[in-house]
C-alpha positions in Angstrom: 140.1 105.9 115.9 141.2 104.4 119.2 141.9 107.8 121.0 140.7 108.3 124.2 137.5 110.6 123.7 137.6 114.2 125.3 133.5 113.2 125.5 134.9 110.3 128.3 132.0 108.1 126.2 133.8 104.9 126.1 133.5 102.5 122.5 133.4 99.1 124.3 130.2 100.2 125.7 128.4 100.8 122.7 129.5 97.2 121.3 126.6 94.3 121.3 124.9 92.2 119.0 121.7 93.3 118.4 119.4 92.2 115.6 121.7 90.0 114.2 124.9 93.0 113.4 127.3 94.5 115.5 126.3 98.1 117.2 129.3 100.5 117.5 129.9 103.7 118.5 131.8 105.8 115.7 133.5 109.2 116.3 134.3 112.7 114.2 137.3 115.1 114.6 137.9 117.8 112.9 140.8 120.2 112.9 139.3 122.3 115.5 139.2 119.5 118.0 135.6 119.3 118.0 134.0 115.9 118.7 131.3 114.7 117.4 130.5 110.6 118.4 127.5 108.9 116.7 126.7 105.0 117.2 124.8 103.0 114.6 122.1 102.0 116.4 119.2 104.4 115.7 122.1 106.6 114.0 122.0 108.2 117.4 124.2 111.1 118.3 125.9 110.6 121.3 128.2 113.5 121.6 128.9 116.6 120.5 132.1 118.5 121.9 132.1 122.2 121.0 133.7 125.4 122.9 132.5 127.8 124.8 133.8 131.5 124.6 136.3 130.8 126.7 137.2 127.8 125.3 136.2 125.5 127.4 135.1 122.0 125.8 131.3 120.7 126.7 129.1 118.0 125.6 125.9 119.7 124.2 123.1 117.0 122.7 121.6 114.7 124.7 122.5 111.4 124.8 123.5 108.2 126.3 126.8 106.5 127.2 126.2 102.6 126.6 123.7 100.9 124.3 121.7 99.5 126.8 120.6 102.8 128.0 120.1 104.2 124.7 117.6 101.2 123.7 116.0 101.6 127.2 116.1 105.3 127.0 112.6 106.6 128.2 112.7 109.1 125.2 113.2 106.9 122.7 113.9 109.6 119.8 116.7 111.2 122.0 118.8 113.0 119.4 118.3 109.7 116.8 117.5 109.5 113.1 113.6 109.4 112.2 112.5 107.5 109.5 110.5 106.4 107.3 108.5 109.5 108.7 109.7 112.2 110.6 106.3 113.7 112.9 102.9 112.5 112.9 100.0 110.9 110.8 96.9 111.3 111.8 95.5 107.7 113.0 98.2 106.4 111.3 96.4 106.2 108.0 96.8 107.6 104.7 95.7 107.1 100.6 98.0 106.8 97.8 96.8 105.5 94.4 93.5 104.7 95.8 94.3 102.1 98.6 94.6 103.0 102.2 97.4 102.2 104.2 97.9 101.6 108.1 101.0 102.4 110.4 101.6 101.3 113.7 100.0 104.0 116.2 102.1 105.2 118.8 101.5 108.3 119.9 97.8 108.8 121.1 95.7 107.5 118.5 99.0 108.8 115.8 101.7 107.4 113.9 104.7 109.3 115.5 108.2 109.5 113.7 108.4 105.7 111.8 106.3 104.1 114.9 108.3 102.0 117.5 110.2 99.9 115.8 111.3 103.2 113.0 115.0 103.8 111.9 115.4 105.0 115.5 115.3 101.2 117.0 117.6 99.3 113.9 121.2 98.6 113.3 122.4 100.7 110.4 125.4 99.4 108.3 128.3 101.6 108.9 131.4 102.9 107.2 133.5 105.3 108.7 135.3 106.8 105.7 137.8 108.8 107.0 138.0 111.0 110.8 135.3 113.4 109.5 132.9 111.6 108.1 130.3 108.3 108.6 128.3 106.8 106.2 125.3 104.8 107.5 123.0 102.9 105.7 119.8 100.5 106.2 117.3 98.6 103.7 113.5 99.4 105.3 111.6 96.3 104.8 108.4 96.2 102.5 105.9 96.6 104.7 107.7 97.6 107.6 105.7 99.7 110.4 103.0 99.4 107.7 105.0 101.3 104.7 105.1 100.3 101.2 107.9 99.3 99.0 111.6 98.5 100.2 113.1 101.9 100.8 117.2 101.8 100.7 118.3 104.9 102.8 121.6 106.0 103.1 122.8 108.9 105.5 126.4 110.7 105.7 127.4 112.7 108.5 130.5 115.3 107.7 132.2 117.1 110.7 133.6 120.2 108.0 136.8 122.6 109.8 134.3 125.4 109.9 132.4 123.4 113.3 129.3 122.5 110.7 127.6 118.8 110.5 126.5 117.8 107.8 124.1 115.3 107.4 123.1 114.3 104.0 120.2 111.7 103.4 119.7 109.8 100.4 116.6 107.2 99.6 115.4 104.8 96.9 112.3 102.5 96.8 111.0 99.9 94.5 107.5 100.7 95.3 105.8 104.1 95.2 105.9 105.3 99.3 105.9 107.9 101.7 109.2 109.4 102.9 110.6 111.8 105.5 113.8 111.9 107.3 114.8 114.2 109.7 117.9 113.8 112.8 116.1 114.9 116.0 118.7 116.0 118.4 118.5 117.4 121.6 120.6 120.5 121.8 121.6 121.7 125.2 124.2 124.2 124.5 124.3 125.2 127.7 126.1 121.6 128.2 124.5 118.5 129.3 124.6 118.5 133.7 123.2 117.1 136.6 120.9 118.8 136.1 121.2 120.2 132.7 120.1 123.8 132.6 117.3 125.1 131.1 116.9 126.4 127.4 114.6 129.0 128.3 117.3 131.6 128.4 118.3 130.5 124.9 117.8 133.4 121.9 115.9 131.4 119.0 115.6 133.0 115.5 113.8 131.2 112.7 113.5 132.5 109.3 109.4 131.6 109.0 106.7 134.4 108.4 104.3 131.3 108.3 104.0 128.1 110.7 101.7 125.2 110.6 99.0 125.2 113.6 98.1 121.5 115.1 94.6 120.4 117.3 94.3 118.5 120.6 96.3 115.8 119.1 99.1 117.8 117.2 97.3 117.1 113.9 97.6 120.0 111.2 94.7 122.1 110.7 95.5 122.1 107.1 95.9 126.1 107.6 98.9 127.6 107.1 98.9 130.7 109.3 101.4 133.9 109.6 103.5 134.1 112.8 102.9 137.9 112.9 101.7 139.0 116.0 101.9 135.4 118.0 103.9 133.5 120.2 105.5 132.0 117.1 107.2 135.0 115.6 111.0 134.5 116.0 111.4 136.3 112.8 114.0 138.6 114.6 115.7 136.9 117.5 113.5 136.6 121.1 114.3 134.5 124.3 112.5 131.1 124.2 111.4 131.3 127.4 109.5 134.8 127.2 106.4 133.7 125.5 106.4 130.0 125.9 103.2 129.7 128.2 101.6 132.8 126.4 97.5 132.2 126.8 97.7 130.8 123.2 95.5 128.3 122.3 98.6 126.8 120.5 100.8 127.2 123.0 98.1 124.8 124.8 97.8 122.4 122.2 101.9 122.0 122.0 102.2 122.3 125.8 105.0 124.8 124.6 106.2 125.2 121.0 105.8 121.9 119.0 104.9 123.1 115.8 106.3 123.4 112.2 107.2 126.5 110.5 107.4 126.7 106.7 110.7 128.3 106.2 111.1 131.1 103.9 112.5 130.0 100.7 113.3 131.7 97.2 112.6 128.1 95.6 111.9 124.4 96.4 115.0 122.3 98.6 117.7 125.2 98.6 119.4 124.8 101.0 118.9 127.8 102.7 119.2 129.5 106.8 116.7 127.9 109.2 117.0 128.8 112.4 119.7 130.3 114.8 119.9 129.9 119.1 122.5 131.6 121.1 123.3 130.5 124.5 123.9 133.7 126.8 125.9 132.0 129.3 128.6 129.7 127.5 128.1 132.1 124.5 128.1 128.9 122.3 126.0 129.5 118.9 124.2 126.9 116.7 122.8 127.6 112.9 120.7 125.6 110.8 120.3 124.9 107.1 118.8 123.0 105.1 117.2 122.3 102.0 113.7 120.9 103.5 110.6 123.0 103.4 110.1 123.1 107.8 111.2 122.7 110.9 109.9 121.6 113.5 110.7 123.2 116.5 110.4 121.4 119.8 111.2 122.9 123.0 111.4 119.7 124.9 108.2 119.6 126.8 107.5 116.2 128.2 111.1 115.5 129.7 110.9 114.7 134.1 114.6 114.4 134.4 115.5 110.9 133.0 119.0 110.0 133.3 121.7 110.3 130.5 125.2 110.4 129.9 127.5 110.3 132.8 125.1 111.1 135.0 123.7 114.1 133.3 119.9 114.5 134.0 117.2 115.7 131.6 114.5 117.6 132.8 111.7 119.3 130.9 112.8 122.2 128.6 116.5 121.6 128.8 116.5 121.3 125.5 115.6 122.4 121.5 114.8 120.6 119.2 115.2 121.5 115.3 113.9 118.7 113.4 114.0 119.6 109.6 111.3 117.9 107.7 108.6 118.0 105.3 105.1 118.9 107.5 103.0 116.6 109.7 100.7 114.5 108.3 101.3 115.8 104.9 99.7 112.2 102.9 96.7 114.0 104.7 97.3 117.3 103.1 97.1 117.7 99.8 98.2 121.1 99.9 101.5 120.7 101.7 104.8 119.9 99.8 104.7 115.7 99.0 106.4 113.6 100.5 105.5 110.8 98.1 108.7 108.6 96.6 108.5 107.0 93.3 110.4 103.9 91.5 113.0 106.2 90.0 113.4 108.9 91.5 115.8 109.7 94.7 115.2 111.3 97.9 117.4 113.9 98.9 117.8 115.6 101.6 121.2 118.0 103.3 120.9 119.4 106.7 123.8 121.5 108.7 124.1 122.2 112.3 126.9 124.7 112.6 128.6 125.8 115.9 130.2 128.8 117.1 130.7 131.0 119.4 130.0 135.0 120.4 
């Protein structure tokens, strides 16, 4: 696995010693040439090499190429696993067998996506098992960020010949808690630049007749509302861009679209088609799957143009986000799907990212 990478990330630069084990940076071909790097810190994803139509290799998540930036990075999520809960919780409190518990609060007065230190800031064990596929796994303290039981995750990333990722998540705990994974990368298919181009030409479809709506704070309602006839129907394909500042007072509340959308499914964890973008320009495709009940879509909002790999820039809206989840705040909400993990049972979860091309 010593080849030079077509991404020009460079191994030695991912390697330290942090908390106490040895940070990496681990890397996926498949038969295709695509290239798909991910270090096991955070269980970011560093690179993703794809084609364009005319087959011209680009970089396409957003990233960073050494571990030092990626600890420092000033969006500290940027295309990393989430864990122990993907999203938010509203004041960082929640019930469960009559006892309330308290999570670190960082995010406004919420618990966002596992708090600070989540599974986006530790040092997964890895095991690369053979050049299209990583295995990475980590034991979540009891207590940790304020979560119950010991939770033992494992995650498995597969780069298949037909240009999908996999990513497969599997949990146990020996206490009852509160799980919910999700991998939130920053797709720029457009490939990542100095600048990186905007997303806003990108054509989003996303198979969800209902979405979640969120207040000042991006807290659920607790309504579950039909995208009919808003700014959140991408039943058939639209342009990102087109209704993205609509005068929508959820629009307002998500300074853009951060919201969840219950995907349409014939029963509980198929895995089943999420969402779809197409690139115009580079003609590069992306579809989703997955067996979770949303998806949160993000259309990068709060980005000023931080630096990333290789001198690649971020700005704001340069990239989508399709983070598939269980709903915000759902402890809170009885009536959404739980996310509650017993002694005994196992978490499961299998997402895919496939790539193409028009």
């Amino acid at each position: 696995m010593d080849k030079t990478l077509i991404s020009g990330l460079k191994r030695e630069d991912f390697q330290a010693t942090i908390q106490g084990k040895q940070t990496d940076l681990f890397t996926l071909r498949n038969n295709d040439g695509v290239e798909v790097s991910i270090t096991n810190y955070g269980g970011a994803i560093s690179a993703i090499m794809v084609p364009d139509k005319e087959g011209v290799m680009a970089n396409i998540i957003q990233g960073h190429d050494n571990i030092q930036s990626l600890m420092n990075s000033p969006e500290p999520f940027l295309s990393t696993l989430i864990g122990r809960y993907g999203n938010r919780i509203c004041k960082g409190r929640y019930f469960m067998n009559g006892k309330e518990y308290h999570l670190a609060i960082n995010n406004g007065p919420n618990h966002l996506h596992g708090g600070p230190t989540g599974f986006h800031a530790r040092v997964w064990d890895a095991e690369q098992i053979d050049d299209q596929s990583l295995v990475l796994r980590y034991i979540s303290a009891y207590y940790e960020e304020g979560f119950p039981g010991e939770l033992h995750m494992i995650v498995k990333f597969t780069l298949t010949d037909d240009n999908e990722l996999c990513i497969e998540y599997r949990g146990t705990t020996n206490k009852k808690t509160i799980v919910n994974m999700t991998s939130h990368g920053f797709f720029s298919l457009a490939g990542i630049g100095n600048p990186t181009p905007t997303a806003m030409n990108n054509i989003c479809q996303i198979n969800a007749d209902f979405y979640i709506p969120i207040d000042e704070n991006s807290i659920p309602t607790g309504e579950i509302l039909k995208v009919e006839g808003t700014p959140f129907d991408f039943r058939t394909p639209h342009v990102v861009g087109e209704r993205i500042d609509a005068d929508d007072i959820q629009i307002k509340h998500g300074a853009g679209y951060d919201h969840c959308f219950v995907l349409n499914k014939r029963e509980p964890g198929e895995l089943s088609f999420a969402a779809k973008v197409i690139e115009p320009v580079s003609g590069r495709t992306m579809e989703v799957y997955t067996t979770e009940p949303g998806i949160q879509f993000y259309s990068d909002n709060w980005a000023d143009g931080f630096p990333g790999t290789h001198g690649a820039t971020f700005g704001r809206r340069s990239a989508l986000c399709f983070e598939a989840q269980h709903f915000p705040d759902s402890p809170n909400h009885p009536h959404f799907p739980s996310v509650v993990l017993k002694t005994g049972e196992v978490y499961r979860q299998k997402t895919i990212y496939k790539f193409g091309t028009l």
